[in-house]
N, C-alpha and C positions, 0 to 999 in steps of 0.2 A: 888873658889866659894863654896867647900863643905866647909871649914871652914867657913865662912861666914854664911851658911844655919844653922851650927849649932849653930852659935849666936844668930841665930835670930828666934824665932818663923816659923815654918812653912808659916801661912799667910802671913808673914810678908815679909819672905824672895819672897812669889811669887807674893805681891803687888809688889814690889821692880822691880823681874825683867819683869812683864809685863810692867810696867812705861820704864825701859830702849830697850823694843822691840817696844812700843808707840811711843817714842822718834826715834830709827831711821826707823821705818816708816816715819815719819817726815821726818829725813833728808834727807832718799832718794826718796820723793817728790818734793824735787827740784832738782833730776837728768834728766837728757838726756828728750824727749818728750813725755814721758806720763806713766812716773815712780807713783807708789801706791803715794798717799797723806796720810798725818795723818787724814782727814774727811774720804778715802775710807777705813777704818780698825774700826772704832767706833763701830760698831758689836762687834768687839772682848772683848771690856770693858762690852760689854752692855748685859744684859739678854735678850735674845730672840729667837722665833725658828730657825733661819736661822743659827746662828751660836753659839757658845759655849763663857759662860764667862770664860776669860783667865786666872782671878784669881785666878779660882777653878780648876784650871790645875794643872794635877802632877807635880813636881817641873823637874823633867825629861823631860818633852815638851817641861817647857820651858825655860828650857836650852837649849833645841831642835832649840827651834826660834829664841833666839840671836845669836847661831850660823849659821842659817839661815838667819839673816839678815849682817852676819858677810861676809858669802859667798857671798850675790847679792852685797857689797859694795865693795866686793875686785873684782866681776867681771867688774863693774862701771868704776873702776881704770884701769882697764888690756884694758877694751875699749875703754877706750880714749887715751889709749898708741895704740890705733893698732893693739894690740895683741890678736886678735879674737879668735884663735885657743885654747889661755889657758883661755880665758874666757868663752868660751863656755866649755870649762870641768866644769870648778870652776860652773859656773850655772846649767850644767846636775847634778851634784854633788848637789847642790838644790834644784832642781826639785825634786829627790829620797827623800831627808829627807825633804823637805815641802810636800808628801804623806806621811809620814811616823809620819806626826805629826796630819792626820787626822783633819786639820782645811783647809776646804776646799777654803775659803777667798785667803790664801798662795800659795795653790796648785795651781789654776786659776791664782792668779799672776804671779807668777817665770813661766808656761807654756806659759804667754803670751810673757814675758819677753825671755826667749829663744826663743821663735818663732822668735822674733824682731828680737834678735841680729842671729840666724842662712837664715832668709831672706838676710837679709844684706851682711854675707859672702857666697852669692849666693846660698846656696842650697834650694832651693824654694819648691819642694817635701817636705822634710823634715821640712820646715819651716811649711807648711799648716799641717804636721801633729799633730807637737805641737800644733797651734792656735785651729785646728779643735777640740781637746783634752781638752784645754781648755770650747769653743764655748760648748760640750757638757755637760759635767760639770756643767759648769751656766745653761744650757737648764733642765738637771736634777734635781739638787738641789736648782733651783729657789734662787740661789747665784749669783750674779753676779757682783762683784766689780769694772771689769772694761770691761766689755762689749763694751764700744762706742771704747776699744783701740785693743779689741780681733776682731772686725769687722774692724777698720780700718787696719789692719796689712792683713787682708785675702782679703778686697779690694787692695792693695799694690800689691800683688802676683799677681794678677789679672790682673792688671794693666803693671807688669813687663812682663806677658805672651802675652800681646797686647789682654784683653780680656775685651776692656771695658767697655759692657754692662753689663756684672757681677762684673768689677769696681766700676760702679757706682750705680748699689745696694748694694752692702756691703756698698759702701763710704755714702749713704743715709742712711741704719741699723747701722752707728757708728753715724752720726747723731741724727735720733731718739733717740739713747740710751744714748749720751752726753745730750739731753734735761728731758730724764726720770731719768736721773742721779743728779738731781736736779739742772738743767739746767748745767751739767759738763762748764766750759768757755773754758777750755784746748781741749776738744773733739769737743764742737761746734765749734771754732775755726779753728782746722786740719781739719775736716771732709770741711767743708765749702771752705778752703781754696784749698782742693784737687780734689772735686766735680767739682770747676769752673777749675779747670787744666785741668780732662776731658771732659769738655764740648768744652773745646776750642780745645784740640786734635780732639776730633767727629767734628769739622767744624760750632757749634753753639757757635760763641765767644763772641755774644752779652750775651748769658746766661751763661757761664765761669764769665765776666768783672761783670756783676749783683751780684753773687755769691763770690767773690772774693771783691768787695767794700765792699759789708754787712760783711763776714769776719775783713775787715780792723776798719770799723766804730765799728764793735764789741770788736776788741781790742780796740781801740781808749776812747771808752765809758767804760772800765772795767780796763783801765791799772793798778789802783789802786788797785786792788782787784786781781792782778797777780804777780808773781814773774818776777822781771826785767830782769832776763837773758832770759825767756821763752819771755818776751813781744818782748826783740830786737832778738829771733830767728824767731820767727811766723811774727813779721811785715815784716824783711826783706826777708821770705820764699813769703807772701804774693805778695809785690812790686816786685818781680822777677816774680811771676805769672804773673802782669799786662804786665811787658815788653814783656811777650813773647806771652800775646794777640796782641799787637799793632802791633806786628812782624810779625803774622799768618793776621793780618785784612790788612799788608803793608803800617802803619803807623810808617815811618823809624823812625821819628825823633821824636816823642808819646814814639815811642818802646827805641831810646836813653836815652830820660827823665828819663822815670821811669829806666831804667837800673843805670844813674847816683843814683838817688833816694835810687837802693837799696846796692850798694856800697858803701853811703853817710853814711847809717843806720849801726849801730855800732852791736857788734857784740856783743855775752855773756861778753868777754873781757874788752868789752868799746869800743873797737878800731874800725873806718872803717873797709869794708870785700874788700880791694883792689886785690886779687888773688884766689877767689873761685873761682875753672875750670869751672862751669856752666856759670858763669855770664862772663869771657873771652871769652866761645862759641860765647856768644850771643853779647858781642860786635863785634867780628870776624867777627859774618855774618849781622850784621848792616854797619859796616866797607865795605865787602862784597858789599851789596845791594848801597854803596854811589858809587860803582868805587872805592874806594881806597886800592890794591892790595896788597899792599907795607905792608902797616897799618894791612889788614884782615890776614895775611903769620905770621906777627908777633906775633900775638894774638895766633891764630891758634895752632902755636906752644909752645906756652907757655899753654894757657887750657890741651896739651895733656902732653907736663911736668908735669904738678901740678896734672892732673888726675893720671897719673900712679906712682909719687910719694905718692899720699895716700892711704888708704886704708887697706890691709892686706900685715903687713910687711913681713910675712911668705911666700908671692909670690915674685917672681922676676915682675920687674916693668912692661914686657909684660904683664905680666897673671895677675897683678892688673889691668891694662888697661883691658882688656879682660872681664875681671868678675866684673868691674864698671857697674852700673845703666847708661846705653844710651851709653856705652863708642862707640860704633860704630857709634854713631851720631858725634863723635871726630873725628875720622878718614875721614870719610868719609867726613865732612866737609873740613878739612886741604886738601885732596888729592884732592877736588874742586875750593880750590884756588890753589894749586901745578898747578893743570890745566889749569890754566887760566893764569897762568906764564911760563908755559912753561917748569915745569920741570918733569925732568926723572924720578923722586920718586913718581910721582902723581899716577899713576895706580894703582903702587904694592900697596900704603897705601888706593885707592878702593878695591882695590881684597881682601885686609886682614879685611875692614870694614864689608865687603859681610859675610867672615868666622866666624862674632862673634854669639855666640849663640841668635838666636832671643827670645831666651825667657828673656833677660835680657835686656826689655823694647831697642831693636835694632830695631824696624820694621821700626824706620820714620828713623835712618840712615840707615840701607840697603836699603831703595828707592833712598835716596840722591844717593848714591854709585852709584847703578844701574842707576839713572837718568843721572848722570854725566859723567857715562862711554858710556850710550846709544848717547848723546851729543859725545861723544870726535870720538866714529866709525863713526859716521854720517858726521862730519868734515873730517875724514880720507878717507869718499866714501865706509865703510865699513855698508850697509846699514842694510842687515841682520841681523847682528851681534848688532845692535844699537835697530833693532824690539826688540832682547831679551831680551836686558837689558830694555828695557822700560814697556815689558809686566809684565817683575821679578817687575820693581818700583807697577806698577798697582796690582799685586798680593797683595803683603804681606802690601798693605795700603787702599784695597779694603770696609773694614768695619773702617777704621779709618782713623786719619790722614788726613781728605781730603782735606787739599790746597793742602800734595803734591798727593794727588790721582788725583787729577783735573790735575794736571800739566804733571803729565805722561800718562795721557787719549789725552790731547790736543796733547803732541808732539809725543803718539803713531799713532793718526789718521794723522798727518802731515806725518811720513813716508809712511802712507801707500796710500794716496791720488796722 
């Protein structure tokens, strides 16, 4: 690169490589869900107060930034191998040198960007402290590049912590700012599509299902003006929302449909999504809810396969179960049908659903757990013992979740009657 520079004219050389940091801006706007675009960077070309023109940059910046975008591409890679642990180095290792290049645009990215991927390998502290970092930043320098993705990541946590009235204001501030964003399609989208996830958690599934169609018609009406792998991840994110309204309203075979539907819908691949562990759950306990035992055992166990098989390869498969988003909602489902067949493994895999951190969005599987184990002493004449597991369900789903809040209120007062 230095020989190069001294071929070339100064200007010339740093017309050059802001055009090749332009560029993969670009391409890592069609990474993972809510990667910078080449439109979210057009400050940096452009004269104006908010941010600096990048041509007039010392030629040492921006050198600075193609290796900076050299680092978010190789973290990109390492993430979708799994390997979280060297990815999040390679990205803190960005974060340092995108403050270090004083283009605050970058800075706000790569903190959002690490927030993402350190949420994700569960540490959620630390994840809210980058975002917040971010969050500030923009609030300061009235910069704000990707706002609608720095508030949906901080509703995320929120949400993973079972806090979701403050889910669903952030999840509404990523909203807004996906419309002030000139009408972001990517932000309105997520935001929309996760708004009605929790509305339907809160027990309002009519306004989830509302929320979640205008989502779907909004891809539907814009597909053209989206990147195709983004369109078949959000639709098929979308149609897995609706199944699991019909599921919470006990519209078994509504809730089948669209489940087929979103199995149906191809994946960034091209290919049907026939073994993502969530949508095996949720056939499981439709399987479940038919009578068919046999059918809901089989699934059951395959969702907690594929669950514990993904995720961070650096864990042993317990502790990726463990540190998965809802993974206790696995467990505790499987050891509900174990129970209802009769087997000896059914408890232990309650007892261990009960142990998973509830801050990693487990509150509605520890109810299940709790509900089912309250059910299994009640059968046994062990009545007491069935009270506490039913009060523990009523607890920790007392401001959410309320079909199964309802369900553990009715079969608490039935003991106690």
């Amino acid at each position: 690169m230095v020989e190069l520079a001294g071929a070339m004219s100064n200007s010339s050389f740093q017309s050059l490589i802001a055009s090749q940091v332009l560029q993969s801006f670009g391409a890592l706007g069609r990474v993972g869900i809510r990667r910078p675009s080449l439109d979210g960077f057009r400050g940096l070309t452009e004269p104006g107060p908010a941010a600096a023109n990048v041509k007039n940059l010392p030629a040492e910046i921006l050198k600075s930034l193609v290796y900076l975008q050299f680092l978010r591409a190789h973290a990109t890679e390492l993430e979708r191998k799994n390997n979280f642990a060297a990815a999040l180095r390679v990205l803190q290792e960005a974060a340092g040198l995108a403050e270090e290049t004083g283009v605050v645009e970058l800075e706000i990215v790569v903190l959002a960007q690490v927030g993402n991927l350190t949420r994700r390998s569960g540490d959620l502290n630390t994840a809210e402290g980058y975002l917040r970092r971010a969050e500030r930043l923009g609030e300061e320098t009235g910069v704000t590049p990707v706002a609608s993705w720095v508030h949906y990541e901080i509703g995320y946590i929120f949400f993973m912590r079972g806090v979701f009235k403050d889910a669903c204001e952030s999840f509404q501030k990523s909203y807004d700012a996906a419309k002030e964003e000139n009408n972001d399609l990517v932000g309105l989208v997520a935001a929309l599509g996760v708004l009605g996830r929790q509305h339907v958690l809160m027990g309002d599934v009519d306004k989830g299902v509302e929320l979640n169609v205008s989502a779907e018609e909004l891809i539907d009406s814009q597909t053209a003006q989206l990147d195709a792998d983004w369109v078949a991840r959000w639709k098929r994110n979308v149609v897995h929302h609706r199944a699991e309204s019909e599921l919470e309203r006990g519209n078994i075979e509504a809730a089948a449909e669209f489940s087929l539907r979103a199995e149906e819908t191809p994946t960034e691949k091209g290919r049907p999504e026939k073994q993502n562990p969530y949508s095996l759950l949720r056939q499981s306990r439709i399987e479940l809810l038919r009578g068919n035992l046999e059918e809901a055992e089989i699934l059951a166990a395959a969702a907690v396969r594929r669950l514990s098989g993904s995720g961070r390869q650096e864990l042993e498969p317990a502790d990726r179960l463990r540190m998965a988003e809802g993974g206790s909602e696995f467990l505790a489902h499987y050891g509900t049908v174990l129970l209802q067949l009769g087997h000896p493994d059914a408890t232990s895999k309650l007892d261990t659903a009960i142990e998973y951190p509830i801050e990693y969005a487990n509150s509605r599987g520890h109810a299940w757990a709790h509900l089912a184990l309250a059910r299994h002493f009640q059968s046994a004449g062990a009545v007491d013992q069935a009270r506490v597991h039913a009060k523990a369900a009523i607890r920790v789903t007392e401001q959410h979740y309320r079909t199964v809040s309802e369900e553990a209120t009715q079969f608490f007062k039935a003991l106690t009657t």
